[in-house]
C-alpha positions in Angstrom: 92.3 95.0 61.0 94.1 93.3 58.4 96.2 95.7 57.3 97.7 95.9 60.8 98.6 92.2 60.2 100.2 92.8 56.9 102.2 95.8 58.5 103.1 93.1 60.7 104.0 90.1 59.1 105.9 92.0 56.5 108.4 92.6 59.5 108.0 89.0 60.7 105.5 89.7 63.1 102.7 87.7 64.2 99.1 89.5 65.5 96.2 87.3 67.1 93.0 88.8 68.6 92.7 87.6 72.4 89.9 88.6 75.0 86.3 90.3 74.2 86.5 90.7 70.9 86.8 86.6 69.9 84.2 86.0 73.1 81.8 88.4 71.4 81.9 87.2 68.2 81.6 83.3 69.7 79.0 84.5 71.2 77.2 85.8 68.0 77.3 89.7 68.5 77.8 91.8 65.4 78.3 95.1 67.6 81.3 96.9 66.5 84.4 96.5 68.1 85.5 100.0 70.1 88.8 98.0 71.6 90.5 95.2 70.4 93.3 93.1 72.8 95.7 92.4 70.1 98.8 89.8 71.2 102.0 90.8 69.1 104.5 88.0 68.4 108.2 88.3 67.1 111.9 87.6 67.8 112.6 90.4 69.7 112.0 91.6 73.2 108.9 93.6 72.8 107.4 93.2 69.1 104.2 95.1 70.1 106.7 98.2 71.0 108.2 97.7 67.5 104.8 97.5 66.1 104.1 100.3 67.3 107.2 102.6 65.6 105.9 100.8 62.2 102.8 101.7 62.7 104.2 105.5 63.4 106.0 105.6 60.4 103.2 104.0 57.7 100.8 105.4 56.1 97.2 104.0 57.1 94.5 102.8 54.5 91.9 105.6 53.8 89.3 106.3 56.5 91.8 105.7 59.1 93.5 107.9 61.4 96.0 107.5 64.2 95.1 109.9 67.0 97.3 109.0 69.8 100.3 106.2 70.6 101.7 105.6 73.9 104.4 102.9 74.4 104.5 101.0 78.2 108.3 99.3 77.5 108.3 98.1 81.0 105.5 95.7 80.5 106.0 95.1 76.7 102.8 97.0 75.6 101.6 99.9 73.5 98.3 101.8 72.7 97.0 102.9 69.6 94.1 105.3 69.4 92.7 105.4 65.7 89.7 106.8 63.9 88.5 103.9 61.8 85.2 104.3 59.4 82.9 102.2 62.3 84.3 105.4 64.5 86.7 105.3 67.2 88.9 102.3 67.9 90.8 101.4 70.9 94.2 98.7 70.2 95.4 97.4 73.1 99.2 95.7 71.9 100.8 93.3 74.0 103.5 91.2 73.7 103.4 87.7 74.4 104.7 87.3 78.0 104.2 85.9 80.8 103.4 87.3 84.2 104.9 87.0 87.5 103.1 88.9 90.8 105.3 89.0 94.1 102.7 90.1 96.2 99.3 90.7 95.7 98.2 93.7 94.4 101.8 94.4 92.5 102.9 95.8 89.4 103.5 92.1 87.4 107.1 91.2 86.4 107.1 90.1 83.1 109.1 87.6 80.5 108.7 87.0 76.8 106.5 83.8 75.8 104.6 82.5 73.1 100.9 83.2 72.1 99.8 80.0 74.8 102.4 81.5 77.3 100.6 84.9 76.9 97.1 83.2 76.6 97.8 81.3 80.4 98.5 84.5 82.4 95.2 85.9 82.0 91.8 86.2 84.1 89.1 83.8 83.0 88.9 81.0 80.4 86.3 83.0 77.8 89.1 85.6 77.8 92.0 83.1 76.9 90.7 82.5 73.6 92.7 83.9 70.6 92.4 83.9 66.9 95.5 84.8 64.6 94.9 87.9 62.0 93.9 87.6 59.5 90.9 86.2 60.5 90.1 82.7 59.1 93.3 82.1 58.3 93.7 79.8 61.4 91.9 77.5 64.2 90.3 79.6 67.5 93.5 78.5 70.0 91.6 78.0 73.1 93.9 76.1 75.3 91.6 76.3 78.6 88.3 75.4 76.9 86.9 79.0 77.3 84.7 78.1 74.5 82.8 75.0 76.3 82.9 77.5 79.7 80.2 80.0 77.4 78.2 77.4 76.5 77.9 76.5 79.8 77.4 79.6 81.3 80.4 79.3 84.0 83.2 81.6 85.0 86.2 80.3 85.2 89.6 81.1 86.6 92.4 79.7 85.2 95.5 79.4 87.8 94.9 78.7 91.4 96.9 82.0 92.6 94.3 83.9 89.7 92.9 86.2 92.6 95.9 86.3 95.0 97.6 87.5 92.5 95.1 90.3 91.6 92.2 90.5 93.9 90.6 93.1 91.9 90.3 90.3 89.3 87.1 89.1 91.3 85.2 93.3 90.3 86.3 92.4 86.9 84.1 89.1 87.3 81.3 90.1 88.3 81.4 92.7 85.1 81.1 89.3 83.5 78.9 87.6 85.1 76.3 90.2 84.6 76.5 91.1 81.1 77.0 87.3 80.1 74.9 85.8 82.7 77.2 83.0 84.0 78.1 81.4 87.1 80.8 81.0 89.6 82.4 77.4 88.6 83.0 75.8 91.6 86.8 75.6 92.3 86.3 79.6 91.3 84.2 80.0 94.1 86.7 78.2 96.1 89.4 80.7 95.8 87.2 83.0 95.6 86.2 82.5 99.5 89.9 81.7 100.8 91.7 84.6 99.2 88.8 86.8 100.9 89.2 84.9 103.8 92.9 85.8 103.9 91.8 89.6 103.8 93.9 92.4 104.2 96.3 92.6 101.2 98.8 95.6 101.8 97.8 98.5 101.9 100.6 100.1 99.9 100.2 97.5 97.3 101.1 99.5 94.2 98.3 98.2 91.5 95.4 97.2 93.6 93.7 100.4 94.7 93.8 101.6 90.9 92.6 98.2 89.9 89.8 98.1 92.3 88.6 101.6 91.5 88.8 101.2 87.7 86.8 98.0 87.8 84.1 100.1 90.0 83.9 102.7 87.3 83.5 100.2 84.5 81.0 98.2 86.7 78.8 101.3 86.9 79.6 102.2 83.0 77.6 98.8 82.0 74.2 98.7 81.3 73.3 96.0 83.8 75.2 97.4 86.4 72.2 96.9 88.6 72.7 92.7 87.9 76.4 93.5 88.4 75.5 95.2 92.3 73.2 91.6 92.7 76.9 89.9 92.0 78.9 92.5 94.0 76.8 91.3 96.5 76.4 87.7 96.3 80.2 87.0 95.5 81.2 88.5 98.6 83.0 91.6 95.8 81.8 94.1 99.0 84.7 92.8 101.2 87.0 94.6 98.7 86.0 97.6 99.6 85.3 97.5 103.2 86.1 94.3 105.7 83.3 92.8 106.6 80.3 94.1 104.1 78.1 91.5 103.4 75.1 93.4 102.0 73.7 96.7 100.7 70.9 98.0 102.5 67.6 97.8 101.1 66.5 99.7 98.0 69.9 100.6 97.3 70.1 100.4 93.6 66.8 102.4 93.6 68.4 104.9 95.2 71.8 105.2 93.4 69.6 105.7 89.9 68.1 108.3 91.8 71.8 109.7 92.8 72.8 109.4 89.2 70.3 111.0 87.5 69.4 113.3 89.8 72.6 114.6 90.7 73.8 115.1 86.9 70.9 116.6 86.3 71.3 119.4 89.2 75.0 119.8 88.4 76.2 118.4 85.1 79.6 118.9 85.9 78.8 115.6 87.5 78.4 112.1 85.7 76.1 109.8 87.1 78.7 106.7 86.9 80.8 109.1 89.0 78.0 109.7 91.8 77.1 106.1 91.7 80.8 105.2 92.7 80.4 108.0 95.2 77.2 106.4 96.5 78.3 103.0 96.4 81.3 103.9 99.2 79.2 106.1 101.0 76.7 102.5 101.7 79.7 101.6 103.5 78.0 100.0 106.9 81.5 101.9 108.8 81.7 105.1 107.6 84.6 105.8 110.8 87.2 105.0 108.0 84.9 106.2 104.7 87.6 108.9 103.5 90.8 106.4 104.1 88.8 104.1 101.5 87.9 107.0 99.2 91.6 107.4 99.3 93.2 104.0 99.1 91.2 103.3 95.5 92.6 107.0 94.8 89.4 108.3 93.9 89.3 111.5 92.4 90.0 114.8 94.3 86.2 116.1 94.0 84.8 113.0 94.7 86.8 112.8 98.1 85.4 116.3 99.0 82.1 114.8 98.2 82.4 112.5 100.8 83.9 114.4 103.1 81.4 117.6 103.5 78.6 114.7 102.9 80.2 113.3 106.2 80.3 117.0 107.9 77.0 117.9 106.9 75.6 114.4 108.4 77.4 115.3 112.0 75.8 118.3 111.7 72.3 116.8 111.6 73.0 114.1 114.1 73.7 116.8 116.6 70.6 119.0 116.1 67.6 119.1 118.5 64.3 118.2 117.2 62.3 120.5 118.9 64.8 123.3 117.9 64.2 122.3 114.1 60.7 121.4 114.8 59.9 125.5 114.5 62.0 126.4 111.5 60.9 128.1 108.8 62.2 126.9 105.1 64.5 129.8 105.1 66.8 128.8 108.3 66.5 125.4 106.7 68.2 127.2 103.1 70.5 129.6 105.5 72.1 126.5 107.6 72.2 124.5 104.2 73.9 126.7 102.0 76.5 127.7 104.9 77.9 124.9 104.8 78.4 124.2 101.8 74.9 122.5 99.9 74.5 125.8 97.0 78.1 125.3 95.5 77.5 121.1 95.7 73.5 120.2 95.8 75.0 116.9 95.8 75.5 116.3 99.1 72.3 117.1 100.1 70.9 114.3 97.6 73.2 111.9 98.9 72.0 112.3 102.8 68.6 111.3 101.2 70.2 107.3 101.0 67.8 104.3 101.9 69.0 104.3 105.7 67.1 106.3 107.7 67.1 110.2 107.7 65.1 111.9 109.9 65.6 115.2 108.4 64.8 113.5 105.4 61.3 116.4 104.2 63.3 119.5 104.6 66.5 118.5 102.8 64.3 116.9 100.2 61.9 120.2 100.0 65.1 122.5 99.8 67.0 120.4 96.6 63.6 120.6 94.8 62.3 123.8 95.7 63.9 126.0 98.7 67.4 126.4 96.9 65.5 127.3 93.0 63.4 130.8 94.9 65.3 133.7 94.1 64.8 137.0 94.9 61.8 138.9 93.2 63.5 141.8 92.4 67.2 141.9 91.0 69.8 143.9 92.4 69.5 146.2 89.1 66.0 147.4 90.1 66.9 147.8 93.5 69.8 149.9 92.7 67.0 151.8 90.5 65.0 152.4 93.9 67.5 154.0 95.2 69.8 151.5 96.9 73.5 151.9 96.8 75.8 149.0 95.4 77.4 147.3 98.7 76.7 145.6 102.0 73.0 147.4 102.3 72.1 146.0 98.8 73.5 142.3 99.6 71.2 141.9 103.1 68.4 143.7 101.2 68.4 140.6 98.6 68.9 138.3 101.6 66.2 139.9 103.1 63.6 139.6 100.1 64.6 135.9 98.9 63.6 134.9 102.8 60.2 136.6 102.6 60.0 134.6 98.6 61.0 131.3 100.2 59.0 131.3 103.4 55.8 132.9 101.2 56.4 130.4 98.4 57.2 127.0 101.0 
């Protein structure tokens, strides 16, 4: 990115790399970068807005291309979306500033600073380490020994407010802690278990909800997102979601691979980060207020009716009688299924099969693999061919002959 710092220091602006990009390289990996955190530096206000309107106006070296910009003037920040050789690049501009959070879970007020202002508001040591553009032509500045954290193997904090500030600071740890393999230091786990302690933050706290539910997404986005559950787990991360929960149940990362996969592969509409979040909330051990967490980390729309008919297809089940069910056939098993609801989202169906107990558990798992796939053998066309008329007659007729195809073929 050097020709971003010679855009920028011909208008007496300064550009350092901050974050994952200097911790991944410390750290010896050659990957590509696909975002860079980039700390702008000037006399005015905002210099990463007016980096931005430079960058608008110039023309880019070959091989790159600007696809989007988007300006944030109330927090001093700007995104560039470029096309670079390597493929696509993310930018991330902010100018130095410093942070101020009246309550926890608020939008941060914000102030000019300097790089080691800018460096201080942030998360963890290994992401307070910067290096000034071009590269090479200055020291690492690492100001809260991020560097001597990595090598050994502890996560950090740097500000005793860190997660009463931003709870959701503590998802966004656990991220790291799996991919990097570190450790809670211990005054992190300090405030780790008095600002959980001091559960519940507002609940019309403006950031928090959109925080949380990103991190989740990003947490089931990583590769070891499995180690990141174990973390979820053992750093108490659970109570963010629901007071109280202390552990998954059993085989639980078993079974959302299972949701994943599964469910993207029945309805590809679906990703299987997006059904893992879903499963992860329905694990919930109170599911009385399920939907009102669904909606405080603002999940989206069709996940929420995930949960929903999930939870009105469960009632359902609870209230049959055993010895009613004990004498249906697979096709009053498909009927009461797919009335309420299970053909238009198969999903829901796969996520009643969870690790806690179902004891309806063969026939939902017989109709998702097999029941719901029988069709009728013959097609309205050749019916209509035998005589039949197009209309009600024809519709029960199909009924009638995918019943006799689903019960033969059970």
């Amino acid at each position: 990115m050097d020709w971003l710092a010679t855009v920028a220091m011909a208008h007496g602006l300064h550009l350092s790399v901050v974050g994952g990009a200097v911790r991944d390289r410390l750290l010896g990996k050659s990957t590509p970068d696909k975002d860079l955190d980039l700390v702008v530096e000037g006399v005015c206000s905002w210099p990463a807005i007016q980096l931005l309107e430079l960058i608008n106006t110039q023309a880019l070296p070959p091989g790159f291309q600007l696809k989007q910009s988007q300006s944030f003037e109330a927090f001093g920040t700007a995104q560039l979306h470029l096309q670079t050789p390597a493929g696509r690049l993310l930018c991330d501009l902010s100018s130095a500033r410093s942070e101020r959070y009246t309550f926890p879970g608020a939008h941060p007020e914000v102030q000019p600073t300097d790089l080691v202002g800018d460096l201080r508001r942030r998360d963890f040591s290994i992401n307070a380490i910067a290096e000034r553009l071009p590269l090479g032509s200055s020291p690492l500045l690492d100001p809260f020994d991020g560097t001597g954290d990595l090598k050994a193997g502890q996560l950090k904090l740097l500000h005793p407010l860190s997660l009463e500030d931003d709870p959701s600071r503590l998802l966004r740890g656990v991220r790291y802690g799996a991919r990097l393999r570190l450790e809670l230091a211990p005054e992190t786990t300090a405030q780790m278990q008095s600002t959980l302690d001091d559960w519940p933050w507002p609940d019309d706290a403006p950031a928090l909800a959109s925080r949380s539910r990103m991190e989740l997404e990003l947490l089931f986005a990583e590769s070891c997102w499995r180690s990141a559950l174990q973390c979820l787990e053992t750093w108490r991360g659970l109570e963010l979601i629901q007071r109280g929960w202390k552990a998954l149940p059993p085989r639980s990362p078993a079974w959302l691979q299972r949701l994943g996969q599964w469910g993207h592969a029945i309805d590809p509409n679906w990703s299987a980060e997006e059904l893992k979040l879903v499963g992860l909330l329905w694990l919930v051990p109170h599911q009385n207020n399920l939907l009102a967490i669904a909606k405080r980390l603002q999940l989206a729309h069709r996940q929420q009716q995930l949960l929903s008919r999930g939870l009105e297809l469960q009632t359902w089940l609870q209230g049959l009688n055993p010895e009613s069910t004990h004498a249906w056939k697979p096709s009053n098993w498909t009927n009461a299924l797919e009335e309420r609801g299970a053909k238009t989202e198969p999903a829901m169906v796969l996520m009643l099969l969870g690790p806690n107990h179902q004891p309806y558990r063969r026939p939902l798992l017989r109709w998702l693999l097999r029941w719901r796939l029988i069709q009728s053998p013959l097609s309205a066309k050749e019916l209509m061919n035998q005589g039949l008329s197009a209309g009600p007659e024809l519709g029960s007729r199909l009924k009638e002959l995918r019943v006799e195809a689903i019960n033969q073929n059970a």
